[in-house]
C-alpha positions, 0 to 999 in steps of 0.5 A, a space after each residue: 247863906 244867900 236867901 235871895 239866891 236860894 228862893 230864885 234857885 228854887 222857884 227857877 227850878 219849880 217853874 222849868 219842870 212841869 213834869 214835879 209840879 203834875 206829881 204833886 197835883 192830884 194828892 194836892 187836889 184831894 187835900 185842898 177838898 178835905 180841907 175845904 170840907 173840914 173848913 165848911 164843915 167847922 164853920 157849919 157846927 159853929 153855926 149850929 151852936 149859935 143856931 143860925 142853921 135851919 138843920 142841926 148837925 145831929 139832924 145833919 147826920 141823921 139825914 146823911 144816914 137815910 139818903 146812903 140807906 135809901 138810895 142803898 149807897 152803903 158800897 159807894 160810901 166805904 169805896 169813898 170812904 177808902 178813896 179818902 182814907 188812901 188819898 190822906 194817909 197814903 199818897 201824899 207821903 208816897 209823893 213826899 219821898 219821891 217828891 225830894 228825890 226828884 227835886 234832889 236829883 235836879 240839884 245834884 244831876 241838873 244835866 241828867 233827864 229826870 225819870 220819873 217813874 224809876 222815882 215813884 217806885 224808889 220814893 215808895 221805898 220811904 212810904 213806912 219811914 214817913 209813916 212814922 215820923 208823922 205817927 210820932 211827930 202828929 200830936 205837935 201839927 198845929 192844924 190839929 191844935 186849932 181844930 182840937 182847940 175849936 172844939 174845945 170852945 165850941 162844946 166847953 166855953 167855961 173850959 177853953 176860958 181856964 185852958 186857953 194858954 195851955 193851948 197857946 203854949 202848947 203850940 208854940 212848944 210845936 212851932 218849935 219842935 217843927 223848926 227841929 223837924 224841919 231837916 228830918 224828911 231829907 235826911 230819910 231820903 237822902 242819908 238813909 236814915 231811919 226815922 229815929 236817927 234823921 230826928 236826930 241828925 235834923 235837930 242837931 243841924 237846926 241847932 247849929 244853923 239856927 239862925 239860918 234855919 229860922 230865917 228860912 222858916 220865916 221867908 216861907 211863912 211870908 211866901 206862904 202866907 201870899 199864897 194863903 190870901 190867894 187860895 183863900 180867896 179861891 175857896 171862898 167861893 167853892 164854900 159859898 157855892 157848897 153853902 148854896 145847898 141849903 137855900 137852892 133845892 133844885 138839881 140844876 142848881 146843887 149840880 151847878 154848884 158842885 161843879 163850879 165848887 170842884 174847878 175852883 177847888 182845883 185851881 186852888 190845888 194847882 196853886 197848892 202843887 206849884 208852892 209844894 214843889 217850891 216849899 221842898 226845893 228850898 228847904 232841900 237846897 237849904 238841906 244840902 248847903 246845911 249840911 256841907 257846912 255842918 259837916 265840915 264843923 264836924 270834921 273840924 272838931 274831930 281833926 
């Protein structure tokens, strides 16, 4: 495989069409928000635990409480608690199956002119074989692994001192079952396939295109970990003006701050759109050159 050519392929593709990178952007931007929020949110209780907060987190919670019950917000709160819930449960695996049929489409039909609105209402089509492919595959994500693992050092020092390698060995067991996950999407996508059998199918590509499939994976942790510096840099400064809450009390000041905070949350979700368009163009033209091959390997073997 040419990775060099592949990477330039699908970078050359990310930036000559907007139109995917705009799909992406707005379950991009509620993602980056709820991650920034959990983040803080992380940060804040360690702090409580440390007691360098002025107000606990149960008095956190305890204040919360009262201001939606004094300011009779309980309506707004289950709308944003919906809104929330649709935008992380909902949305982004909608845009996953049309994200894949876009890029796919500009692989396999470059001279046709993509529509767009024909691939969101297909791409919802694949909406219930996403959910569960994450609903089995959830227990291995190794963002959920470090926030249970945070907790467990926060609450449980002498546990997490006893438990500790589990953990570790527990997420090296999921960076590996992730590598064999790695085709499973466009196998739904493409093939058809239900959940169970694009399992299937995907970790017997990885398995006889492992060293392809490792070195892509490393390639884009190297990429992916640029652009992490990058968006970490870009939500520092949301954090820190979200964190200006507790010293600033006037309404100028916390308005200033979430306003400042919310455009560079966006700039980071922009940044997070144009990797996503790019992670999924390279593993899908990755995909269908796998799979070429894998299947000439089969036909080989069954002649």
């Amino acid at each position: 495989m040419l990775y060099g050519q592949i990477i330039k392929d699908s970078w050359h593709l990310t930036v000559e069409n907007p139109r995917i990178k705009w799909l992406v952007l707005i379950p991009s931007f509620f993602g980056v928000l709820i991650f920034t929020i959990e983040i803080a949110w992380q940060l804040y209780l360690y702090a409580d635990k440390y007691d360098m907060m002025d107000i606990t987190a149960t008095e956190g919670y305890g204040m919360l409480l009262q201001f939606v019950t004094a300011n009779s917000l309980w309506g707004a709160s289950i709308v944003a608690v919906l809104l929330i819930a649709i935008f992380m449960f909902i949305v982004p695996l909608w845009v996953q199956g049309t994200l894949i049929l876009c890029v796919r489409h500009k692989l396999v039909n470059p001279e046709v002119k993509l529509q767009l609105r024909p691939k969101m209402l297909k791409g919802f089509e694949y909406f219930f074989p996403f959910f569960k492919f994450e609903a089995a595959t959830s227990i291995f994500s190794l963002l959920s692994i470090a926030f249970f693992a945070a907790s467990i050092h926060r609450y449980f020092d002498s546990l997490f001192e006893f438990i500790w390698p589990v953990i570790v060995g527990y997420a090296f067991i999921a960076m590996i079952v992730n590598l064999f996950l790695s085709f499973a999407p466009f196998y739904i996508v493409t093939q058809n396939l239900s959940t169970g059998e694009a399992i299937k199918k995907s970790a017997a590509l990885v398995f006889t295109h492992l060293g392809e499939t490792v070195t892509i994976m490393l390639l884009m942790f190297l990429v992916n970990f640029r652009m992490l510096l990058n968006v970490i840099v870009v939500l520092g400064v949301p954090i820190a003006a979200l964190a200006a809450f507790t010293f600033f009390s006037t309404k100028t000041a916390i308005f200033l701050s979430v306003v400042f905070g919310l455009i560079l949350v966006g700039l980071a979700a922009y940044l997070t759109a144009i990797m996503a368009v790019f992670m999924t163009t390279v593993w899908a033209l990755s995909f269908e050159i796998l799979k070429a091959d894998h299947d000439q390997i089969i036909a080989v073997d069954e002649a």
